[in-house]
KOLGU-109231 format. One record per residue (C-alpha): residue in three letters; x, y, z. Coordinates in Angstrom, 2 decimals, decimal comma. Example, Ala and Ser with C-alpha at 12.3 -4.5 7.8 and 13.67 -1.06 7.14 Angstrom:
BEGIN
+--------+---------+---------+---------+
| residu |      c1 |      c2 |      c3 |
+--------+---------+---------+---------+
|    Ala |   12,30 |   -4,50 |    7,80 |
|    Ser |   13,67 |   -1,06 |    7,14 |
+--------+---------+---------+---------+
***
This chain:
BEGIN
+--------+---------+---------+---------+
| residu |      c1 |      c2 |      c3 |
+--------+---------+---------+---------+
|    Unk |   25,40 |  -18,16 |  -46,66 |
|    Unk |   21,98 |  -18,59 |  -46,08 |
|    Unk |   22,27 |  -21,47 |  -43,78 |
|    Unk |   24,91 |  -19,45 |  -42,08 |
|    Unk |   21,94 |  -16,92 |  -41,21 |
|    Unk |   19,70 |  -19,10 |  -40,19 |
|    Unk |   21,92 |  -21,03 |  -37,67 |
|    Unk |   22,84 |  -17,77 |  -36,20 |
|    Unk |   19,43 |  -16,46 |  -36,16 |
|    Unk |   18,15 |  -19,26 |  -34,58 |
|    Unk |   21,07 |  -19,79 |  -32,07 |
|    Unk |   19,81 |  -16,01 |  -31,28 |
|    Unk |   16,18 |  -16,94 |  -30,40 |
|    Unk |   17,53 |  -19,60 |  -28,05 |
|    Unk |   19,72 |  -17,28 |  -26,27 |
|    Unk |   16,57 |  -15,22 |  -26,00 |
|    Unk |   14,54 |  -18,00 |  -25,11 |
|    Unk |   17,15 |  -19,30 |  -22,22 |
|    Unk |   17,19 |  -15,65 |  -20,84 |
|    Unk |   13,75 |  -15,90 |  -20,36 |
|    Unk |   13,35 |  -19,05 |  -19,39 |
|    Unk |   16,30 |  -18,53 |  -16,32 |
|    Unk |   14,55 |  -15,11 |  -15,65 |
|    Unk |   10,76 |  -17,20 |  -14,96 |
|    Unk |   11,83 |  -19,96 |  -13,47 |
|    Unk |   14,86 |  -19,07 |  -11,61 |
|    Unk |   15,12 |  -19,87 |   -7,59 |
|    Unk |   16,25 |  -16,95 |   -6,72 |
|    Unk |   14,20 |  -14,39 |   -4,46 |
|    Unk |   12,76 |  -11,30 |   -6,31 |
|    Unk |   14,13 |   -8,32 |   -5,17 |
|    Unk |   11,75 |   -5,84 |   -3,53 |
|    Unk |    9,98 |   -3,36 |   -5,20 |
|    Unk |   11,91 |   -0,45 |   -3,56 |
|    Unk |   14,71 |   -1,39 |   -5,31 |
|    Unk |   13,00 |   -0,80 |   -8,47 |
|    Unk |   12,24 |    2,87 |   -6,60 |
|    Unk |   15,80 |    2,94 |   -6,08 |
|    Unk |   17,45 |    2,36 |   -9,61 |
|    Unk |   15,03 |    4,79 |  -11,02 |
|    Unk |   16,14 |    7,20 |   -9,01 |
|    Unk |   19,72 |    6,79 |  -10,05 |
|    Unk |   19,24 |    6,70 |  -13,29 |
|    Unk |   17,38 |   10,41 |  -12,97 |
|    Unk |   19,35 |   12,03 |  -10,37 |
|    Unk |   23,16 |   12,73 |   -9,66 |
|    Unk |   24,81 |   11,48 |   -6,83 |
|    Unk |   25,29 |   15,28 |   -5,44 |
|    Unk |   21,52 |   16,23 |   -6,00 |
|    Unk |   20,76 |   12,72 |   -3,57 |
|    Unk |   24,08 |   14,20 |   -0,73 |
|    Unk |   22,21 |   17,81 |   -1,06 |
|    Unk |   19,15 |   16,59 |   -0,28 |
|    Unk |   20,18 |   14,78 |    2,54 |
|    Unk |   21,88 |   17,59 |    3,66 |
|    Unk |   18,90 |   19,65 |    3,77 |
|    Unk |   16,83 |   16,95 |    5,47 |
|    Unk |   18,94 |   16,80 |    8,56 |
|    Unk |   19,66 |   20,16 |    8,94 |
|    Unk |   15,81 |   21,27 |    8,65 |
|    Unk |   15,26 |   18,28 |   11,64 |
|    Unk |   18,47 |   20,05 |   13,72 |
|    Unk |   16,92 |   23,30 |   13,35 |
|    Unk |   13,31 |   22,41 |   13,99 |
|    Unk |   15,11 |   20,30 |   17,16 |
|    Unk |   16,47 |   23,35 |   18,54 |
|    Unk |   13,49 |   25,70 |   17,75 |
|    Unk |   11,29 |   23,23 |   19,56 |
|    Unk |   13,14 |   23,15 |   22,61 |
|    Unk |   14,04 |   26,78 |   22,77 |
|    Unk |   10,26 |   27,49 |   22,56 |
|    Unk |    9,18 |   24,56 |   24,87 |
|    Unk |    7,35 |   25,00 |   27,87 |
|    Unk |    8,49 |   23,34 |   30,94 |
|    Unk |    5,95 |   21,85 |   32,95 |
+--------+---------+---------+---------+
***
């Protein structure tokens, strides 16, 4: 039994020790830091919360849109 532990506990740490290695030395381009930003966010915030404030966003620029060229001077 003991054996049995120690082969699987070792198979374990080179599992580990693969992951790691494939995660340093791996070819593949990083990804950039604002996805980082990104899957933060979504792990914080609902999908609704992000579609509200987009919502808000572009309807504060409409309205500031028409309220600058209602009060506009034309030259």
């Amino acid at each position: 039994m003991k054996d049995d532990r120690s082969v699987k506990n070792t198979r374990a740490e080179m599992e580990i020790a693969k992951r790691q290695s494939e995660k340093t030395f791996s070819r593949e381009p990083k990804q950039p830091g604002r996805y980082k930003v990104y899957d933060k966010i979504k792990d914080h915030v609902s999908l609704r919360t992000v579609d509200t404030v987009i919502i808000i966003t572009a309807a504060l620029i409409v309205i500031l849109l028409v309220v600058g060229i209602a009060t506009g001077n034309p030259r």
